[in-house]
N, C-alpha and C positions, 0 to 999 in steps of 0.2 A: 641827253640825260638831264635830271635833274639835281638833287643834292647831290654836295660833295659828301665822300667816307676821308679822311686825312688819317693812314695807317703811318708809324714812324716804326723801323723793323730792321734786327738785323739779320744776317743774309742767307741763316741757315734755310728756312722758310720759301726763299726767294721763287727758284724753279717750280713749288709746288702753289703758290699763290700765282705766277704768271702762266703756267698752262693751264690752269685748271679753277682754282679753286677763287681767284678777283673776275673770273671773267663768267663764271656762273652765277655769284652773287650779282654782279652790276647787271645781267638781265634779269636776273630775279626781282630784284629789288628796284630797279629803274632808276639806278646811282653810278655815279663815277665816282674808283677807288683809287684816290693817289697816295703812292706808296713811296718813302724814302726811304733807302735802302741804306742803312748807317751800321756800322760797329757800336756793340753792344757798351762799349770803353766810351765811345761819343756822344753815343745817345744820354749816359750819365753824367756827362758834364752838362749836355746842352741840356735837360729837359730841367734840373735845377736852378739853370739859367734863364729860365722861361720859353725857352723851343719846347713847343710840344705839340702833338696833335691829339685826336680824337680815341686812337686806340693804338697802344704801345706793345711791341712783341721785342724781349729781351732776355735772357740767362735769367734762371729762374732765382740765382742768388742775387742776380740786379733786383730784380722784381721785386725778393722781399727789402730792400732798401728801399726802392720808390715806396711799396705800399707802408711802409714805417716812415717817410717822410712825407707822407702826404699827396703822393705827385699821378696815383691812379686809385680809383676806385675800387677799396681790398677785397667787396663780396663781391664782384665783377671776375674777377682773377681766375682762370682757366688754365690749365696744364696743357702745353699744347703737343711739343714731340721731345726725345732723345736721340741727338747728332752724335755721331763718331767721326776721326780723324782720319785722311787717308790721303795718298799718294797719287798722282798722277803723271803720265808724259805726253809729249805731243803724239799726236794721233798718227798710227803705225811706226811708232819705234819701239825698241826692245826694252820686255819690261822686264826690271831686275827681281833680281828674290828677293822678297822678304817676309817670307815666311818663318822665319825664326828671328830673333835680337841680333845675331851673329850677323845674319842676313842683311837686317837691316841695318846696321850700323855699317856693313861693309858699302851697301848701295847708298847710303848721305856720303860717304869719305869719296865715292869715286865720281858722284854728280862732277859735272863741268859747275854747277850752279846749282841749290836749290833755293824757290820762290816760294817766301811765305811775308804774313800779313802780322808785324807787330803789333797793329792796334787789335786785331781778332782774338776770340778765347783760343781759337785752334794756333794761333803762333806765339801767343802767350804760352800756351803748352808745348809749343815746339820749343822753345828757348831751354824751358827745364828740363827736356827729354836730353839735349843736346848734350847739358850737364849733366846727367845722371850716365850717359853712355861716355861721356871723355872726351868728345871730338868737337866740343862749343868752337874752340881757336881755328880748328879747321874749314868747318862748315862755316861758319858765320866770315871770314875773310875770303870768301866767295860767293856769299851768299847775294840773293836778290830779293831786297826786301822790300815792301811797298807800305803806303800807309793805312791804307783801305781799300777794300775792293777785292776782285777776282785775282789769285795768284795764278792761275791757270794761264791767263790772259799772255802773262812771260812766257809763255810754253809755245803759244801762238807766235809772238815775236822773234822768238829764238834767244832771247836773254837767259833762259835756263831750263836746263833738260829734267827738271823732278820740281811738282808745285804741291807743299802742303796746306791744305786748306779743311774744312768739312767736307765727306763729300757728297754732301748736296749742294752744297758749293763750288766744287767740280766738277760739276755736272752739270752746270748754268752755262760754262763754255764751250761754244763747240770746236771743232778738231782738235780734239786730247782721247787720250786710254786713261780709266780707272785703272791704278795697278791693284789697287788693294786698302786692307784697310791697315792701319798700322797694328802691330803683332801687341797682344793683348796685356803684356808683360810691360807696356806703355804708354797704351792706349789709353783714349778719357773720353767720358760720356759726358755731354754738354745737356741739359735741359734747358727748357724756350718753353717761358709763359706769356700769356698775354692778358692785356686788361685795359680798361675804357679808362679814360680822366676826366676831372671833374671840368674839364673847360673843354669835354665833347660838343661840337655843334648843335649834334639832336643823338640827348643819350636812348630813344629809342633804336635809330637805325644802327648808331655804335654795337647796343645788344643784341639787334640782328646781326649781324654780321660775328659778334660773339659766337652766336649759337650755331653759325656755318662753319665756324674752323673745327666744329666737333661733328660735324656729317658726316655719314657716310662716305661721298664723294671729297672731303677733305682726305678724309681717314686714305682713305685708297690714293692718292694725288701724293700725299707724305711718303707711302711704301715705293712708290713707284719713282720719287728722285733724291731716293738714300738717308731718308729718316724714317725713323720708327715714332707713333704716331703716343701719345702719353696716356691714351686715355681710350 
């Protein structure tokens, strides 16, 4: 291949850019798409720090801070999907109810462990769920936290039997069960834009590859690993 695409992303996205939708565009376009896969918390330290690549996909409230500081290209900016929160265990064990609050708060109190991601929105939002149900002191002194990355991945190792993440995020690991999403009464909708910066390589191919995340074949690639598509 020839040109580099330098995407910097966080990880809701991830599952539906690596089966489907970076490996269409790099034959289409006769480019190779390196992707870093960082939390949307890192990605705003680092890219005011001057990490940055060509095209940025982040929380659409990050996004309007970068396009108010300067750090991506504001008429570029594209809506890209809406991520929800959900549950996971390793693959063929029994999955709890929770289908109701009750439910749920009984199945965090009884995990051996659950694994979530402090620096992620979704365990930013787990922390406050925690307090809002009563049980922060319990869950979190067993808890399995990581800094970044796949919480599922614990689920794999055996360090804890319940991983909350996005789950399109959960979905990126194999042997694990989706149990669900979390009950509605808690739940949060996360938004992920995307946008080109002004220290893109070649802001043409940047807007190409803009204008694929709104394909059809994106469009369908987002439905199919638990995000709903923005646009």
């Amino acid at each position: 291949m020839g040109q580099i695409l330098r995407v910097m992303s966080g990880l809701a996205v991830r599952a539906a850019f690596d089966s489907a939708i970076v490996p269409a565009f790099e034959k289409e376009a006769g480019c190779e798409v390196v992707t870093e896969w960082t939390p949307t918390t890192l990605i705003m330290q680092r890219v005011p720090a001057g990490d940055t690549a060509d095209v940025l996909v982040v929380t659409k409230s990050a996004m309007d801070k970068l396009a108010d500081g300067g750090f991506v290209d504001r008429d570029s900016r594209i809506e890209l999907v809406h991520s929800r929160v959900g549950l996971a265990v390793p693959g063929g064990a029994q999955h709890p109810d929770i289908g109701t609050l009750d439910a749920f708060r009984s199945a965090l109190l009884a995990a051996r462990s659950v694994a979530y991601s402090r620096a992620g929105a979704s365990g930013i939002h787990f922390e406050k769920v925690l307090e809002e149900l009563g049980i922060a002191e319990e869950v979190r002194g067993r808890a399995t936290v990581i800094p970044e990355g796949f919480t599922a991945e614990k689920l794999v190792s055996g360090e804890a039997d319940l991983a909350v993440q996005q789950v399109s995020e959960l979905l990126v690991v194999p042997g694990i069960d989706i149990v669900g999403r979390f009950p509605e009464a808690v739940q949060t909708v996360t938004s992920f834009s995307a946008a080109t910066t002004p220290s893109a390589a070649d802001p043409s191919l940047a807007a190409r590859f803009m204008a694929f995340l709104h394909s059809p074949l994106a469009a369908e690639a987002y439905r199919k690993t638990g995000v709903d598509p923005a646009f």
